[in-house]
DRENVEXZA-298137 format. One line per 10 residues: number of its first residue (from 0); for each residue x, y, z of C-alpha. Coordinates in pm, whole numbers. Example, Ala and Ser with C-alpha at 12.3 -4.5 7.8 and 13.67 -1.06 7.14 Angstrom:
// DRENVEXZA-298137
0 = 1230 -450 780 ~ 1367 -106 714
This chain:
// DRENVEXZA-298137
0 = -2698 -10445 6408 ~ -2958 -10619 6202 ~ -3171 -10515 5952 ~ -3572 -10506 6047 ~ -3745 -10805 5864 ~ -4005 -11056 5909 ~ -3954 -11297 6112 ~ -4124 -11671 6035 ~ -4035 -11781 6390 ~ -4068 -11421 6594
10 = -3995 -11473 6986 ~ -4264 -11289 7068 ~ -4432 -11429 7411 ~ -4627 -11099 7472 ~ -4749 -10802 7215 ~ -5012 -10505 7347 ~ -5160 -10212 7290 ~ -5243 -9985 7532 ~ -5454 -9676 7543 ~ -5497 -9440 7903
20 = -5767 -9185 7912 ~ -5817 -8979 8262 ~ -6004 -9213 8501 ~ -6368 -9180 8533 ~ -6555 -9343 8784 ~ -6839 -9279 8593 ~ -6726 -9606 8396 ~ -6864 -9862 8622 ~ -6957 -10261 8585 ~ -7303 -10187 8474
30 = -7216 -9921 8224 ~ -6936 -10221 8051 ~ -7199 -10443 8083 ~ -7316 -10423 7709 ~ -6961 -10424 7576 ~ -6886 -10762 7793 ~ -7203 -10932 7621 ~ -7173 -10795 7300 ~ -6795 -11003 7287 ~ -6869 -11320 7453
40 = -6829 -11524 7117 ~ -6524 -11373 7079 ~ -6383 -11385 7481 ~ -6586 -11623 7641 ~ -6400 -11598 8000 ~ -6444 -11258 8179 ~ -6371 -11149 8496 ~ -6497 -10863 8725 ~ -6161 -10669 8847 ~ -6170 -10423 9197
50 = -5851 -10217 9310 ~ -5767 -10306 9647 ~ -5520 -10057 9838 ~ -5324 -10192 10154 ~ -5141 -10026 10408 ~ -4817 -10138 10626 ~ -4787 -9941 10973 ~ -4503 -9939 11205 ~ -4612 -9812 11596 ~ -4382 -9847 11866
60 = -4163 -10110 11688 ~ -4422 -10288 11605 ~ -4612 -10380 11295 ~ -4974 -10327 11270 ~ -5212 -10603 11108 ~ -5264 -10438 10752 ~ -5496 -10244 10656 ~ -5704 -10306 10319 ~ -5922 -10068 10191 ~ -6157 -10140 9831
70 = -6129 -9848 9600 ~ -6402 -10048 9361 ~ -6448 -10131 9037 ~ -6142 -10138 8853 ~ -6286 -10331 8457 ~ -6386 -10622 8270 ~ -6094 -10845 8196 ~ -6249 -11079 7864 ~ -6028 -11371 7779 ~ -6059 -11594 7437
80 = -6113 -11918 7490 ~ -5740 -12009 7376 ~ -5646 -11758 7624 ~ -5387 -11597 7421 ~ -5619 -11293 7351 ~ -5700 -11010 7651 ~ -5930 -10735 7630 ~ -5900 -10488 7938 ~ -6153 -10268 7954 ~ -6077 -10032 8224
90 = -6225 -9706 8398 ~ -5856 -9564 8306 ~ -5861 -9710 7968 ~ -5777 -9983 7716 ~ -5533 -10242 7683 ~ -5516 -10539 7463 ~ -5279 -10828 7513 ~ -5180 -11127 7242 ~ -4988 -11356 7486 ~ -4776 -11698 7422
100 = -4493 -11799 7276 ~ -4593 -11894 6888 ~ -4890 -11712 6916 ~ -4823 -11357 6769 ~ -5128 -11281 6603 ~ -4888 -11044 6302 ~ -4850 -10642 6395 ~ -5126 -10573 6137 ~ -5373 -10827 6324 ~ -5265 -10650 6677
110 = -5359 -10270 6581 ~ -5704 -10433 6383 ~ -5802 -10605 6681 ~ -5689 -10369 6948 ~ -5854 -10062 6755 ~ -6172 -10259 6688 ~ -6225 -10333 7074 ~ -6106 -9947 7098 ~ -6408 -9791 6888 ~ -6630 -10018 7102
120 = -6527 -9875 7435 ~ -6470 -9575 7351 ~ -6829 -9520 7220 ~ -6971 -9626 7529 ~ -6668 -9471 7741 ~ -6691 -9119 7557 ~ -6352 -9006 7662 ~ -6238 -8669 7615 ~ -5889 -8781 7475 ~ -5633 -9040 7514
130 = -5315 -8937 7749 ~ -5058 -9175 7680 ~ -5059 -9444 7368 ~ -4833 -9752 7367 ~ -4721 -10064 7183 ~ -4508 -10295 7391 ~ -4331 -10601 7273 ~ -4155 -10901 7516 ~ -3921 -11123 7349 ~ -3762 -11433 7449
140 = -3441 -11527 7285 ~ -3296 -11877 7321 ~ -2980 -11820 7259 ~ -2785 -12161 7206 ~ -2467 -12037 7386 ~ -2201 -12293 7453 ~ -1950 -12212 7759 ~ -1689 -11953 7678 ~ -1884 -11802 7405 ~ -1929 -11421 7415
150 = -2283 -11269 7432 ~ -2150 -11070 7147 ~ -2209 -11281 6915 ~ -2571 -11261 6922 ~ -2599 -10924 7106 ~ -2487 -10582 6982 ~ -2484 -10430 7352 ~ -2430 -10760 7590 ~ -2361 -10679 7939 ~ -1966 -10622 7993
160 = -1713 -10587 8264 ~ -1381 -10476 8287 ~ -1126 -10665 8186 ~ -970 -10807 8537 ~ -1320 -10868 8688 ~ -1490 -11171 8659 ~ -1676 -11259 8303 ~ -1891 -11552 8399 ~ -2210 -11364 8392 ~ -2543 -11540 8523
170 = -2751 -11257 8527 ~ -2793 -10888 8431 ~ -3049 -10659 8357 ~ -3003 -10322 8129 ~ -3263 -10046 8108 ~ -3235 -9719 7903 ~ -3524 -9451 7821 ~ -3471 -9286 7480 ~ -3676 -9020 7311 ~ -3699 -9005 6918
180 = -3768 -8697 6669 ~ -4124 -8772 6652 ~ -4198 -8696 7049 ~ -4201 -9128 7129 ~ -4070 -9194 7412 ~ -3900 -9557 7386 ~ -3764 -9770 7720 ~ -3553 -10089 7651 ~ -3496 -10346 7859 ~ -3253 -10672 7819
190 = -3261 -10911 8152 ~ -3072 -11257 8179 ~ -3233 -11388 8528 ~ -3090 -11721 8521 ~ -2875 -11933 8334 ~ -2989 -12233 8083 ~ -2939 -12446 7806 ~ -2998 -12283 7569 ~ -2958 -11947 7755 ~ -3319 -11706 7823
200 = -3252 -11331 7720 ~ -3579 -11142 7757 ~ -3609 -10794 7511 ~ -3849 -10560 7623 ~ -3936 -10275 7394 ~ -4219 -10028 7537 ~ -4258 -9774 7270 ~ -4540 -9477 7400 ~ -4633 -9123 7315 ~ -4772 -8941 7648
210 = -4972 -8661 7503 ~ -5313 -8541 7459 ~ -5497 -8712 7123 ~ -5810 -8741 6970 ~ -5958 -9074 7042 ~ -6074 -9159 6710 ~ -5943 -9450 6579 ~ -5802 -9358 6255 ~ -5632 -9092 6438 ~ -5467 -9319 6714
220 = -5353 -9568 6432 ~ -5109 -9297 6292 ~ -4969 -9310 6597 ~ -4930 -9660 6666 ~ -4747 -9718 6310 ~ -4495 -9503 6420 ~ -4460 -9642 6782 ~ -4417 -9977 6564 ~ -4188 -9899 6355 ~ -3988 -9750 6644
230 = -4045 -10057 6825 ~ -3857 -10226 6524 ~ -3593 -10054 6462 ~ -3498 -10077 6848 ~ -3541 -10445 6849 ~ -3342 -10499 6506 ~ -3072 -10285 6641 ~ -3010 -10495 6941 ~ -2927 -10823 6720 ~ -2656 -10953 6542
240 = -2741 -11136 6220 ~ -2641 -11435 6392 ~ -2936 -11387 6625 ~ -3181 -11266 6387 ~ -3093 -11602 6208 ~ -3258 -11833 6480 ~ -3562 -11718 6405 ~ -3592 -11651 5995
């Protein structure tokens, strides 16, 4: 288990921050409007989003031609011109995305940013409270892996079989929910989905709180340094110092 540190090289490919509020279809295109306009220096491409619900039916052994029905407006999806920045601004909520390998914007930069765009929305939004908060981190580790090596070596909980079963693994995927002290809710996922040179191991680390809080900013940030740090020490713990070394 490694120690958390600062990474020079982090493999991050995708950071957010999400915030959910209770739906309001109040919250329509027209009521965004000023938010979407007020940005465009800052995300340039937008896009108008609608939910669209389908339905499969099975009569008489036979399957019916689907049936699609448009549930409306769903948000304003504002890109930067770089596209490695995404605002979401939803009728459920908030989510900001800093996508691309060698990208990462820094964990300070993420909660300015996504609690700037926050305060925005929210004053035109006016929601009650936000239901469920969440920082989520993807990773991709390269992991230069040379045939026979162990995953071990850069892994503290690789993917194992008995001895007597067959250890050339191509692919696995491992998923465990855990709950900390604090009320976080944390769910873990490590997934191998194909082999290469050097080998892809994806860490995802969704770290969220669901419970009722006051949408003020200041308020929510509390909350997001300790989903962080959570986030961190869960990440940390999966690597060996061997790993952590590929990216210092």
């Amino acid at each position: 288990m490694a120690e958390p540190l600062e990474l020079a090289r982090p493999p991050i490919t995708e950071a957010l921050v999400d915030f959910r509020i209770i739906a309001d279809p109040g919250i329509d295109s027209g009521r965004l409007q000023p938010l979407r306009d007020a940005l465009t220096s800052r995300f340039p491409k937008s896009e108008e989003k609608n939910e669209f619900h389908s339905e499969f039916r099975v009569e008489g052994g036979k399957l019916l031609p689907p049936v699609a029905r448009d549930l409306g407006f769903r948000g304003w999806w504002l890109v930067s011109e770089d596209g490695t920045r995404i605002a979401q601004f939803r009728t459920d909520g908030f989510t900001f995305n800093n996508v691309g390998l060698g990208h990462y914007m820094g964990g300070e930069n993420l909660l300015d940013e996504a609690l700037s765009l926050w305060s925005l929305y929210a004053a035109i939004a006016r929601p009650a409270a936000v239901t469920r908060i969440a920082l989520r981190y993807l990773n991709r580790l390269d992991l230069p892996l040379r045939p026979g090596d162990e995953f071990n070596k850069y892994l503290v909980s690789p993917p194992e079989l008995p001895a007597g079963a067959p250890q050339s693994i191509s692919s696995f995927v491992s998923r465990v929910v855990a709950h900390d002290e604090t009320g976080a809710t944390v769910v873990v996922t490590q997934k191998l989905d194909a082999p290469g040179s050097p080998v892809p191991v994806i860490i995802d680390v969704d770290a969220f709180f669901a419970l009722e809080l006051e949408p003020e900013a200041d308020k929510l940030r509390a909350f997001l340094e300790i989903l962080r740090g959570l986030k961190n020490q869960c990440f940390f713990a999966l690597l060996t110092d061997e790993a952590v070394k590929l990216y210092r």
